[in-house]
C-alpha positions as CSV (number, residue, x, y, z in Angstrom):
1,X,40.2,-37.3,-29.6
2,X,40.0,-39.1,-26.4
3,X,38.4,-42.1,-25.6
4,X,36.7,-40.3,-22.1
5,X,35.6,-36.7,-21.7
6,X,36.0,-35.2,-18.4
7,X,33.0,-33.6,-17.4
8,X,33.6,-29.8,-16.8
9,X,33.0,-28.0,-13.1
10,X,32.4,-31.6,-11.1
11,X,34.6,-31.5,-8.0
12,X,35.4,-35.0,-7.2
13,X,34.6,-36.4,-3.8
14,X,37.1,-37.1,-1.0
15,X,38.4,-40.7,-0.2
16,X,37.1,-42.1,2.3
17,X,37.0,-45.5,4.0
18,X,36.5,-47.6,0.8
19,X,41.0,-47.0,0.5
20,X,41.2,-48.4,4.2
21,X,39.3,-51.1,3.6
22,X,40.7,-51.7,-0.2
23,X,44.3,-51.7,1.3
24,X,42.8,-54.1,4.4
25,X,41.4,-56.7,2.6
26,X,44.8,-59.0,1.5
27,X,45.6,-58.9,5.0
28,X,41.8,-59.9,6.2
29,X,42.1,-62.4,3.6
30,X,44.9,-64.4,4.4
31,X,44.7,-63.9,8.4
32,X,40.7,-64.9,8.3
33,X,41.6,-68.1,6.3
34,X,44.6,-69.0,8.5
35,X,42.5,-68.5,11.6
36,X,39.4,-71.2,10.1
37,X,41.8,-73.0,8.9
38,X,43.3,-73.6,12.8
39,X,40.6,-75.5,14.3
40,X,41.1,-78.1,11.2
41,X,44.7,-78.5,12.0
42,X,44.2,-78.6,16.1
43,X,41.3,-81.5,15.4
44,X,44.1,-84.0,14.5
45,X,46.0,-83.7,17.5
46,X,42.7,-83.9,19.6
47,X,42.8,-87.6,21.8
48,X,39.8,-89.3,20.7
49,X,37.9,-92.1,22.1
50,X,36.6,-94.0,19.1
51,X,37.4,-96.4,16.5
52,X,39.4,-95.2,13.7
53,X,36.6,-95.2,11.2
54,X,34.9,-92.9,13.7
55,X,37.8,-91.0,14.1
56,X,38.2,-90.3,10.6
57,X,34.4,-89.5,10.1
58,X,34.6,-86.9,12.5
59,X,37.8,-85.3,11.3
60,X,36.4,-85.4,8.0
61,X,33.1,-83.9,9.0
62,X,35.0,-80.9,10.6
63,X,36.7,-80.6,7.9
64,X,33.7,-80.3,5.4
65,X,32.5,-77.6,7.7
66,X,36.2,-75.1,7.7
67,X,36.0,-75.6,4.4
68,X,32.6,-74.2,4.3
69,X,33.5,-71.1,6.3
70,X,36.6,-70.2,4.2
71,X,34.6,-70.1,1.6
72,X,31.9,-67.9,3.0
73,X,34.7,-65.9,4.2
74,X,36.0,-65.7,1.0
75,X,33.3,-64.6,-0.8
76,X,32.2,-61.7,1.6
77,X,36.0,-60.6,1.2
78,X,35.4,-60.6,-2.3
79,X,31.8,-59.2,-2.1
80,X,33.2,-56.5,0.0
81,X,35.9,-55.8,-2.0
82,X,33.7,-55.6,-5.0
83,X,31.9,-52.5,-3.0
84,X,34.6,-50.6,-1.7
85,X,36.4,-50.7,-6.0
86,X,32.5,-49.2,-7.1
87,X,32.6,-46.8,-4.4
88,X,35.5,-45.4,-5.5
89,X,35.0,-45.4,-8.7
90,X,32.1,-43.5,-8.0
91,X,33.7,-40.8,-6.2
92,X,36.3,-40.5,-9.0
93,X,36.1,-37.9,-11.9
94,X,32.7,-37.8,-14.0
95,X,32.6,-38.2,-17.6
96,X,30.3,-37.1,-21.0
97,X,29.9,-39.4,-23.5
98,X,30.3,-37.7,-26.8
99,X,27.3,-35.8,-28.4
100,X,25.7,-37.4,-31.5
101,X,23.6,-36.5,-34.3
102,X,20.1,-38.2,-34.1
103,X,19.2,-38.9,-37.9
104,X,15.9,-40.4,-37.6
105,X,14.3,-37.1,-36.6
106,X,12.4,-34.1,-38.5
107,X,13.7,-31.5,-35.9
108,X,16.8,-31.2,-34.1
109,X,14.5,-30.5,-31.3
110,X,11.8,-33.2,-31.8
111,X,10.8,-35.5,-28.5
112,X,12.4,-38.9,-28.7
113,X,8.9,-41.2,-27.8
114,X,6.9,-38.9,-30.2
115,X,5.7,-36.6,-26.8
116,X,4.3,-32.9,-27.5
């Protein structure tokens, strides 16, 4: 006996874009966080006018805010990611849970919510 029953007669669906973007998404990943990272690196090497409390205030404030936006990007990488895998599971093979006996009723046949 097998833990899942396929579900005779159901054609499965196609792949479709959820793979693309599946495969994608490590690359979009790594490549989006490099590029927000950037502007945090460049910031440094920017010639400031200021004192060096100032300075650091400023660097640190622009670094509050990358760090913000990588982790926004991260979590609609995720989020998206977590689509695309339930899409295609979806579109994968259905399965039947196994039939069982219901033992409080009168009748094989009797209405679950005690209908007519």
């Amino acid at each position: 006996m097998s833990a899942f029953n396929r579900l005779s007669g159901f054609t499965r669906t196609p792949p479709g874009k959820e793979r693309k973007v599946i495969r994608a998404l490590p690359m979009i990943f790594l490549v989006g966080t490099l590029l927000l990272a950037l502007p945090s690196i460049f910031v440094r090497f920017f010639p400031w006018t200021a004192t060096e409390a100032e300075i650091a205030t400023h660097i640190m404030s622009f670094d509050i805010y990358v760090i913000s936006l990588v982790i926004l990007h991260w979590t609609v990488v995720l989020t998206v990611g977590i689509a695309a895998f339930i899409i295609m599971v979806m579109k994968g093979p259905a399965y039947v849970a196994d039939p069982y006996p219901l033992n409080e009723s009168d009748t094989p046949d009797a209405p679950l919510l005690g209908g007519k």
